[in-house]
C-alpha positions in Angstrom: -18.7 -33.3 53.7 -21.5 -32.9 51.7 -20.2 -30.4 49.8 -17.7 -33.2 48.3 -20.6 -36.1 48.3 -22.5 -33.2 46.0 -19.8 -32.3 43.9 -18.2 -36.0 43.5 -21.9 -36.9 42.4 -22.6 -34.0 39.7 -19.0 -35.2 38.0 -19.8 -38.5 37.6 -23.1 -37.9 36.2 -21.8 -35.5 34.0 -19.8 -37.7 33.0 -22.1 -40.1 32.0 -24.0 -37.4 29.7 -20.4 -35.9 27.9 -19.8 -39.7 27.4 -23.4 -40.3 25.7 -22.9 -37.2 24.1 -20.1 -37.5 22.8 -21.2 -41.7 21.5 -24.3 -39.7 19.7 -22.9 -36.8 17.8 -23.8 -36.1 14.3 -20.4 -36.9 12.8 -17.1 -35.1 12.7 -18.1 -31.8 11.5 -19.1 -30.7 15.2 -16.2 -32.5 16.7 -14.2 -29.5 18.1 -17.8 -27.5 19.1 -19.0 -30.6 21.2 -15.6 -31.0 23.2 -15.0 -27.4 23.6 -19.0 -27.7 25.1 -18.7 -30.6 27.2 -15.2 -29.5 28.7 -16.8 -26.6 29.6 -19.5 -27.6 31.2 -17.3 -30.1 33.4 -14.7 -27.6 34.1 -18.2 -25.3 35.9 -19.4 -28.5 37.4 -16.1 -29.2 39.0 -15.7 -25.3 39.7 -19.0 -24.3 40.8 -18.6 -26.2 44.9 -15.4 -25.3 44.8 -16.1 -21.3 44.6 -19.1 -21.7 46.6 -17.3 -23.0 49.3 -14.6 -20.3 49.4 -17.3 -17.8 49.1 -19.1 -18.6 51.9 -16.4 -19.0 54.1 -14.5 -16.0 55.8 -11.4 -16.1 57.8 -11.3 -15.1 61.5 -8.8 -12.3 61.7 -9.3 -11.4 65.2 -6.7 -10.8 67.8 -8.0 -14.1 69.9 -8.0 -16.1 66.9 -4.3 -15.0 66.5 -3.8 -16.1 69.8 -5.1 -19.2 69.5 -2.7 -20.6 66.8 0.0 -19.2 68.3 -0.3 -22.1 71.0 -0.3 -24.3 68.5 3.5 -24.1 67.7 
């Protein structure tokens, strides 16, 4: 859950900066630069928990795991 609370917190305030950034830039000379930047940059923000959580987790592929799911149906 914290995970989420972490990653839901780093969007919105990246947010925020893309947002000023993009209310500050220089004109429209750097237009396609500054979104192809800032998407980036959110698309690794919203990336980076997801991966780290997949990373860190590995799947139980023992037999009594197997077992246990099985009981489930």
């Amino acid at each position: 859950m914290d995970s989420l609370k972490e990653m839901i917190v780093s969007v919105c305030t990246l947010s925020l900066v893309i947002g000023i950034v993009h209310a500050i830039k220089p004109g429209e000379k750097f237009e396609k630069q500054i979104r192809l930047f800032t998407a980036c940059l959110f698309l690794m923000a919203v990336l980076s928990p997801v991966l780290d959580i997949s990373k860190n987790s590995e799947p139980d592929w023992s037999y009594e795991a197997a077992e246990n799911t099985e009981e489930l149906y």
